[in-house]
N, C-alpha and C positions, 0 to 999 in steps of 0.2 A: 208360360204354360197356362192352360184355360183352367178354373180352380175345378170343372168335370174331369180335366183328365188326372191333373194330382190327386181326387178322389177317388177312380177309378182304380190308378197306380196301386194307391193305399190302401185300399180295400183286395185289389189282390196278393198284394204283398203278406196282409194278414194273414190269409190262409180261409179267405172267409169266402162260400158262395151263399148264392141269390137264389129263392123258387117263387115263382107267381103264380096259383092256381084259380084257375076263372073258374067260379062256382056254378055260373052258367052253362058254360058250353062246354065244362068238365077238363080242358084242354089246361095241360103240365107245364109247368116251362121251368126247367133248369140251366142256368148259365155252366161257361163250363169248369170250373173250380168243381162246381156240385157234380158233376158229370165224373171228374175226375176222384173227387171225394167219396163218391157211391160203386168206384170202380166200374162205367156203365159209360159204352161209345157212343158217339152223337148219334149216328146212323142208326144204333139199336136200342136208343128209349124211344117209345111209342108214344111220350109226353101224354099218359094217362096214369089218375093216381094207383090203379091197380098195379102201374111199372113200377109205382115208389113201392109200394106194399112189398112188391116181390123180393124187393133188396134188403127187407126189416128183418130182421132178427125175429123166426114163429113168434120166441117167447115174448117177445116184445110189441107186438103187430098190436093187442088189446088193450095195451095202453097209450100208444099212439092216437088208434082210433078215437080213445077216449077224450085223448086230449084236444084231436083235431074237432069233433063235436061241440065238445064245452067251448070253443073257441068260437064256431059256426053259429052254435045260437043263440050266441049273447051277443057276439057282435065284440067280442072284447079279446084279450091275450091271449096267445097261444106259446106253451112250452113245453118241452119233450128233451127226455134223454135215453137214447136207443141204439142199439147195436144195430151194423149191418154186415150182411155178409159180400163179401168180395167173391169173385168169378172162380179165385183161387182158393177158395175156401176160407181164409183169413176173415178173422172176423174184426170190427172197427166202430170205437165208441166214439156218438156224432153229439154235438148240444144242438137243439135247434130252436131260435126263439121268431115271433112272429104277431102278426095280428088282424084279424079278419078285418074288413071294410064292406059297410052298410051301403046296400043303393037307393033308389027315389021312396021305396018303400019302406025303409028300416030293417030288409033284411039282407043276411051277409050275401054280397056277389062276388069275393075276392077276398084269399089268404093268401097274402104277401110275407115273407119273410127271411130271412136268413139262417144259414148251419156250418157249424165247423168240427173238426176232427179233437176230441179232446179223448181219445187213448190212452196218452202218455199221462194224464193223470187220473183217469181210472185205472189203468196198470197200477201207479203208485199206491191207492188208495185201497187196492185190492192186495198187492204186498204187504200193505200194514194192517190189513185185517190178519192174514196169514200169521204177520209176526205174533200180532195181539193174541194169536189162537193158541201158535205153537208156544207160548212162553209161560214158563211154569208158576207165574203170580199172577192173580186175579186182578181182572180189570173193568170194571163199566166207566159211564159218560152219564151224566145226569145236565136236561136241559135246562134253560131258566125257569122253567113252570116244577121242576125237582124232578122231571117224568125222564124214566130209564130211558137212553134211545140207543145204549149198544152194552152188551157184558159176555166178556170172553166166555170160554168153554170153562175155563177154569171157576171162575165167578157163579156160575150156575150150580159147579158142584157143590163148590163151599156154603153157599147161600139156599141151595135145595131144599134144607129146610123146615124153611119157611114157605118159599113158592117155588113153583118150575116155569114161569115168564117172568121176568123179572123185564124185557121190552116195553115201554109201554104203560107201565108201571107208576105211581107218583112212589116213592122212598116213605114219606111217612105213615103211606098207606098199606103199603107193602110191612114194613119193619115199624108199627106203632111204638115197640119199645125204644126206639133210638130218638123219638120224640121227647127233646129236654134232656138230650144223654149225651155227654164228648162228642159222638158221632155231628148232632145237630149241632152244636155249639161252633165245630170246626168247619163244617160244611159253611153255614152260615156264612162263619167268619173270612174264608176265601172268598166266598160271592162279592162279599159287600169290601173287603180290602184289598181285592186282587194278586194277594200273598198266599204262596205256598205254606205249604202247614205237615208237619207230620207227626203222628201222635200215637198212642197205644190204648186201647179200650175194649171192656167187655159188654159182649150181647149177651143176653140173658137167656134161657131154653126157650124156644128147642135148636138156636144154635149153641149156647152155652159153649162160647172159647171167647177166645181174647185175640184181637187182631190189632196188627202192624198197619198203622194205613199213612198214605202220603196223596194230597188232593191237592189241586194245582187250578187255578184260572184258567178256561177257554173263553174265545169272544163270544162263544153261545152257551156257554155253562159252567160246567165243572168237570176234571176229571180224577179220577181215583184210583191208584192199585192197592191194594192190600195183601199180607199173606196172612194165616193162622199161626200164632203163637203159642199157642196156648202150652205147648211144651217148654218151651222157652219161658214163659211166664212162670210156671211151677219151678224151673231149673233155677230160675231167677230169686223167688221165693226161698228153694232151698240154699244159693247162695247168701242170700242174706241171712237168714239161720246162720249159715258156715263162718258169714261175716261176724255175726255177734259171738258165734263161738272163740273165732281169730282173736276177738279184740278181749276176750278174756281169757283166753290164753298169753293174750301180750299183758293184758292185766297183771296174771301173776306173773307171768315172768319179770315184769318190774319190780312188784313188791318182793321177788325172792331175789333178784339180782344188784338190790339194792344193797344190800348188806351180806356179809361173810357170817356173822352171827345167826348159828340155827334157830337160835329160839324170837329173834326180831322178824328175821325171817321167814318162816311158819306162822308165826301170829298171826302177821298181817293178810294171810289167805282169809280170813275167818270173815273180814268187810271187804276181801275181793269178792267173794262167792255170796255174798248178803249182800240185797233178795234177789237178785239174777239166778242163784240157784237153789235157795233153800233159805228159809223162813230165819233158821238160828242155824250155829254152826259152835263145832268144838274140834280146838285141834289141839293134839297130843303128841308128846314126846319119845320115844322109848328109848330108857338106856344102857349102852351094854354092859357096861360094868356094873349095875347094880346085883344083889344079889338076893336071892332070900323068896319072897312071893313074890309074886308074878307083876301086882297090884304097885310095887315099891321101884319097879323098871317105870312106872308112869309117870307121865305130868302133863297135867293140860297145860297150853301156855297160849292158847290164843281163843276167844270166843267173839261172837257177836250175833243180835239178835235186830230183825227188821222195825221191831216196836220200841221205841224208847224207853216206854213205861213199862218195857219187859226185862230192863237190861238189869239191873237190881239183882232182878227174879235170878236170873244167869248167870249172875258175876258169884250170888250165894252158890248157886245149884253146881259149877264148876270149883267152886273151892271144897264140896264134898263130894263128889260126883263120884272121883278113883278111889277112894277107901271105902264107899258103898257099893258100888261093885260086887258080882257074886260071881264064883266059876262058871255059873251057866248063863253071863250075859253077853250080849254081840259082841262089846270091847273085846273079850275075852276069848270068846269062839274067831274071831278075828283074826286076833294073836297065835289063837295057836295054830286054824289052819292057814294063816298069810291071805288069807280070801276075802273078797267082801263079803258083806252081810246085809242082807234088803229086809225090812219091815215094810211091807206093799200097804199094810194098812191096822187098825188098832194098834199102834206104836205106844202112846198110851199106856192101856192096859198092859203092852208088852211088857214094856219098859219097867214097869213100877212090879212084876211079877219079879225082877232080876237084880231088883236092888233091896239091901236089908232096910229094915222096917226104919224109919225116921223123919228126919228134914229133907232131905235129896229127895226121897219118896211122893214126901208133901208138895216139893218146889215141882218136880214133872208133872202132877195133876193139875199146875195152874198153868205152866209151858205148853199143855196140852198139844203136845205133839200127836198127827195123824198117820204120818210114815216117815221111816228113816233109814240111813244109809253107812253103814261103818266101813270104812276104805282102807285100806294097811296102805303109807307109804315106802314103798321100796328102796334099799340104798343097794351097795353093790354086796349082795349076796346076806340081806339082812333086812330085818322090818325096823326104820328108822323112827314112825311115827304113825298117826293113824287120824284120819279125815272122820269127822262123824255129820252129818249133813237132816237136818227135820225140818218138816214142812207141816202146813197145818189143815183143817180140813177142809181149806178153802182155796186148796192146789190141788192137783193129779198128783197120785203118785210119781215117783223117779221111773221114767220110762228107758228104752235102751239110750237114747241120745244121747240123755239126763247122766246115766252110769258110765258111756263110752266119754265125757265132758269129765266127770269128776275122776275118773281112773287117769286121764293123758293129765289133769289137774295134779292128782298124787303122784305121777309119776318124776311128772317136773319136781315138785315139792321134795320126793325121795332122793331126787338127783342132788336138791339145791341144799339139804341137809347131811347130804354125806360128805358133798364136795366140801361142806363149812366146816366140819368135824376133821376131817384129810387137813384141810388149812389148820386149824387150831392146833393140830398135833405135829405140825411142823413139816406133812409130807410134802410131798414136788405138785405142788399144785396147778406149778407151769404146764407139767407134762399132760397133764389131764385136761387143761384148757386147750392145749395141742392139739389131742386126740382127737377133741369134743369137735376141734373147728375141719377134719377132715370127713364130712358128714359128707353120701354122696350128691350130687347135685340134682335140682330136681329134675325129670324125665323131658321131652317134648319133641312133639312128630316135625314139627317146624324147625327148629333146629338141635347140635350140638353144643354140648356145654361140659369142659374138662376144667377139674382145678387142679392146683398145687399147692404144696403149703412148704419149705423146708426151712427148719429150723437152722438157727445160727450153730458155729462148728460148736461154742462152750453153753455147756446148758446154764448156768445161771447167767447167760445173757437173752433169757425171755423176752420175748418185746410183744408189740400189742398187735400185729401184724393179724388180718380180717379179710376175711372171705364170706361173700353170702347170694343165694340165688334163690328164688320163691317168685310165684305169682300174687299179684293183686287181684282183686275182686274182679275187674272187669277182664282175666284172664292175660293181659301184659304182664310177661317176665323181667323182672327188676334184679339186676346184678350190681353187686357194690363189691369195691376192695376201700379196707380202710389202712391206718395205722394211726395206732395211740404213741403219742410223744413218750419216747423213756424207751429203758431195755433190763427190763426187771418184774417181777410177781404182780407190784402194784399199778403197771403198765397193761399186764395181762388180765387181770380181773376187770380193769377201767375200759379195755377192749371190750369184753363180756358185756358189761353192761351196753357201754353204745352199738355193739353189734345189734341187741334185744331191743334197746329204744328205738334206732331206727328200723327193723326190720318191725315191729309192733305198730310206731308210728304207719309207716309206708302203708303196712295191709291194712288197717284201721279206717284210715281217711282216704286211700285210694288215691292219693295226692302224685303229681309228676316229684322229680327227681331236688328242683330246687325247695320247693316249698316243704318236702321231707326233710332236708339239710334242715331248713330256717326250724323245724318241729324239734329236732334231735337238738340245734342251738338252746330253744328255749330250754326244752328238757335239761340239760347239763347246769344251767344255769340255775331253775327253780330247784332241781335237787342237791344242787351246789355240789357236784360229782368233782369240781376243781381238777378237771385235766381236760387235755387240748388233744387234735386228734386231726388227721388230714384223712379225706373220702373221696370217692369219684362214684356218682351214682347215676345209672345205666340204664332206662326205662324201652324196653322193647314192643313195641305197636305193629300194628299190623298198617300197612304202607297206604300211599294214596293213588296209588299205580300198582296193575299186578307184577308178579316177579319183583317187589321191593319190601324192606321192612323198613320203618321211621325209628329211628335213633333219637332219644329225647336224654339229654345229662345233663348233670352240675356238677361242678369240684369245687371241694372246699379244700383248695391248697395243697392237690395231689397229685403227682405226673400223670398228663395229660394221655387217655386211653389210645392204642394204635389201633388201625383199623387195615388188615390186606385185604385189598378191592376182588373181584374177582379177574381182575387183567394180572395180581399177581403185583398191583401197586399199594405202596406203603403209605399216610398219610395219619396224620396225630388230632386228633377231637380237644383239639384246644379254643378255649371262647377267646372274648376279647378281651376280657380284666380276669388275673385269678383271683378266684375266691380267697372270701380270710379261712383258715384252718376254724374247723368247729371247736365250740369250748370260749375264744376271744369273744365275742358280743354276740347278741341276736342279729342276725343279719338280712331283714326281709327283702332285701335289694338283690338275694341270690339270683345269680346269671343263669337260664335254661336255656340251650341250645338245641337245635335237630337238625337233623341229615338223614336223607333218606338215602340208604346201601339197598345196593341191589344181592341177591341172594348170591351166594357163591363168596360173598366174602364172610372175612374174618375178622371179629372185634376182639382184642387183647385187654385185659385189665391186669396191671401187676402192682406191686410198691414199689420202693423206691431203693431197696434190698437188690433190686433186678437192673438199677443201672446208674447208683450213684453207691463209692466206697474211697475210701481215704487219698487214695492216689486216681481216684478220678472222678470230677465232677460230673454234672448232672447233664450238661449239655452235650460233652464227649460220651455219655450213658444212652442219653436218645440218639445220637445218630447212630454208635453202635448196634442201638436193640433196631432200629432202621433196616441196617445193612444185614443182620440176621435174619430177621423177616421177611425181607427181599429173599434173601438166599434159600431159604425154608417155605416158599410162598406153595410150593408144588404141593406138599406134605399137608397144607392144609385146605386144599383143594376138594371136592367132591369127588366121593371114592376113596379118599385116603381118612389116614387113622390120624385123629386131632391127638389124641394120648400122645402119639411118637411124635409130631409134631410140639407138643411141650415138653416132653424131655431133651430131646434135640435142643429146644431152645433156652433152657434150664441150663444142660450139660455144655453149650457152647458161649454162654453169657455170667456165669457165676465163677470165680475164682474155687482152687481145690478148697481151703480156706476160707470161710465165711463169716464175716465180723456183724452178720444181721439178719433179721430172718427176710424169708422175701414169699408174700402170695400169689400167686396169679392165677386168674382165671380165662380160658377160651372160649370166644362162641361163636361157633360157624354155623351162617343164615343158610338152610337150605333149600 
């Protein structure tokens, strides 16, 4: 074949036609691809350019023109992209490129060139503007010179401003503040490493918020969407507030679940709450059995102050403090209406007005306290002890936050000294740590979450049997079932504590499930708490597909969680090695696993009360709780009640007789 006619083949094959216009004698010539491209029969082009005009698109005819001129009298390129109208009304985007040619003279006699139908990716290009338009986060295009060359509808509002063009634009001219700011730093940093990047950063007034942005490589620039956070950022803020609050809330709860002794106990608040909440602190006793004045029920027992060179001053000042005392001072008013007591400000002077004339007197003019805070802590149906809290005058006063912190502080404190006084005297302290662990669970629109707790049939066979359900900072619900080795008081207090460590740890550090375990390890270990303890801990995420939630655990040496799929199938969250039981050694090697469930099912946490007993092991206990959960799969299905689903499973897995306690907990992903 002659290599003109392969040419020829080829070029029609492409989709591509030919025009030649003689500049001379004005005469059109279109092959016929172009004929057929323009929608226009041989017989009826008149092969004048006024015929092409006719088929242009109005709005487009003056840039044509423009282009075909520029081309004419230079003698150089010609390029155009233009709509044409079809016979049918249909309209069709054409590329058309070209280039005049010079005669004896130098000037153009002839535009010769080619065009083809490219529609189908103006259609495209034109759908993604659309999307770009309709989608509710902001988006511009910045070219390699920084100059805007497109930003959604959305991007105009948020960025308004500042300016109302943002096309056209260079960015650092536009927005001088983001000059040397995260913004530049990361733009930058795509240009030049061709890596995505996403990051969070504040503009200053007058847009003054904080935006989410994500910019990404194009071969001519950059691209960018961002949203406004700025609500999120305050929310953020005041989580982490909430966070420091969590972690000294776990604070005490450590130092008060450390020991059974009220008075080791309570002290040790006085350098939890120093200086996170107050400059110096005093904590006191009250007792019931005293008798006589008011003054002779007291005893400090625990103090501490933020200055080293102040502690002297404090350790004198508390060993006169409650016999200088007068009936008209806070301690006092305190006591008798059960209420706190605020000094907003002149503490000081207050202070030294309420106590009789002496050393104590002399010691608070040098403590020179500027506000303070007297707190009753509560036992059950009694004022057990009382929080005294000063700060100096180089703090705010205690503000709501500050009181609504120290009140859920003395409340804990009131609980942790009654429950130690209850134990002293011999009462059923089991039964109260029982109670304590039938707290309801936390709430959530995402799913269902049911517990259980029943004790063993003889009450002094306590055991350390654990349930727990709360959010981490970053809003993943974290579910643990534990048990303490043993079936006795000292089994159930050793619960108490690891229940507190780990749930304190967990919210604290924000940590997954493994490296929690490895925390609550060390914990047992440095506080030589000397017991051993098996857990399954259950970190629920928000999935990587919708309709799913990710499942993240570890066990340390606990039967392995079941999970009803939502087909109504049974399957056990077991890793590859089990974990050691917490308590044996630090174990930084903890195994984390995940799975992602699709909503509709069921994750189960129980002990081992639920499927291991004397006459039957553990392995005949799982396939059993198996074959129940198959049978019961309906029950906890969407629609149905998870509650009647765990008594069911409760009442048809437990003998009448119970030789152990057994917890469980349910959670249906919805």
């Amino acid at each position: 074949m002659h290599p003109s006619v392969r040419w020829g083949r080829a070029v029609a094959a492409s989709g591509i036609g030919a025009f030649d216009w003689d500049l001379v004698t004005g005469e059109l010539r279109w092959d016929d691809r172009l004929l057929e491209l323009f929608g226009v029969e041989p017989e009826a082009f008149s092969g004048t350019i006024a015929a092409f005009e006719a088929v242009v698109h109005p709005d487009d005819r003056a840039r044509v023109d423009a282009a075909q001129r520029t081309a004419i009298s230079t003698c150089g390129d010609y390029a155009a992209e233009y709509r044409v109208v079809l016979p049918d009304g249909l309209t069709r985007w054409v590329v058309a490129r070209g280039r005049a040619l010079a005669g004896p003279d130098g000037a153009a006699v002839r535009l010769l060139g080619a065009a083809f139908d490219n529609t189908v990716v103006q259609d495209g290009e034109a759908r993604v503007q659309r999307v770009l338009e309709a989608m509710p986060t902001a988006f511009f295009h910045l070219d390699q010179q920084w100059r805007f060359t497109y930003a959604n509808r959305v991007a105009h509002e948020l960025l308004g401003g500042v300016t109302e063009e943002l096309v056209g634009g260079v960015i650092w001219e536009l927005f001088p503040a983001a000059v040397g700011s995260e913004f530049e730093r990361h733009y930058r940093g795509v240009a030049e490493s061709g890596e995505p990047v996403s990051f969070d950063a504040y503009y200053p007034p007058p847009l003054d918020a904080w935006y989410e942005v994500r910019a990404w490589p194009t071969p001519d620039g950059i691209s960018v969407y961002f949203n406004d956070v700025t609500d999120r950022h305050a929310a953020q803020q005041l989580l982490a507030r909430d966070s420091r609050r969590t972690a000294m809330i776990a604070a005490v709860s450590e130092s008060l679940t450390g020991t059974l002794d009220p008075e080791v106990g309570v002290s040790r608040l006085a350098q939890v709450l120093v200086p996170e909440v107050a400059d110096w602190c005093v904590v006191t006793l009250v007792s019931e059995t005293a008798r006589g004045d008011w003054r002779e029920r007291l005893r400090d027992v625990g103090w501490w102050h933020s200055d080293p060179a102040r502690r002297p001053d404090l350790d004198r000042y508390a060993a006169l403090r409650v016999s200088s005392l007068t009936d008209a001072s806070f301690v006092a008013r305190a006591l008798s209406t059960d209420a706190p007591m605020l000094v907003g400000s002149g503490a000081t002077a207050a202070i030294e007005r309420v106590l009789v004339p002496g050393e104590a007197r002399e010691l608070v003019q040098g403590l020179l306290p500027e506000s303070a805070v007297v707190v009753p802590l509560h036992g059950r149906g009694r004022t057990v002890g009382l929080l005294t809290l000063f700060r100096g005058a180089d703090r705010p006063t205690f503000d709501g936050d500050d009181l609504e912190l120290v009140r859920e502080v003395a409340v804990r404190a009131g609980v942790h000294v009654d429950n130690a006084r209850l134990y002293a005297e011999q009462r059923d302290l089991a039964a109260a740590l029982q109670r304590s662990m039938m707290t309801a669970p936390p709430q959530s629109e995402e799913l269902d979450l049911v517990v259980r707790y029943e004790a063993a049939a003889q009450a002094a066979q306590v055991g350390g049997d654990w349930y727990d359900a709360f959010r981490q900072r970053d809003g993943s619900m974290v579910v643990v079932i534990g048990d303490v080795v043993g079936h006795d008081v000292a089994a159930a207090a050793a619960m108490g504590q690891i229940r507190s460590l780990l749930r304190g740890i967990a919210v604290h550090t924000g940590d997954g499930p493994a490296a929690v375990l490895h925390g609550v390890d060390e914990a047992i270990e440095v506080l030589d708490l000397a017991t051993t303890a098996t857990a399954a801990v259950v970190r629920l995420e928000r999935g990587s597909e919708p309709g799913t939630t990710r499942v993240r655990w570890s066990n340390a040496g606990h039967p392995p969680p079941a999970v009803v799929d939502h087909a109504g199938e049974v399957h056990f969250l077991a890793g590859e090695e089990p974990g050691l039981l917490l308590g044996l050694q630090p174990d930084p090697g903890r195994e984390e696993s995940v799975v992602e469930l699709p909503h509709g099912s069921t994750l189960l946490l129980y002990t081992d009360g639920l499927v291991e007993r004397r006459d039957q092991s553990i392995d005949v206990g799982l396939k059993l709780l198996a074959d129940r959960l198959a049978d019961l799969a309906d029950l906890a299905g969407e629609g149905h009640d998870l509650e009647t689903f765990c008594d069911e499973l409760l009442h048809q897995m437990l003998p009448g007789r119970r030789e152990d306690d057994v917890a469980l907990v349910a959670v249906h992903l919805r």
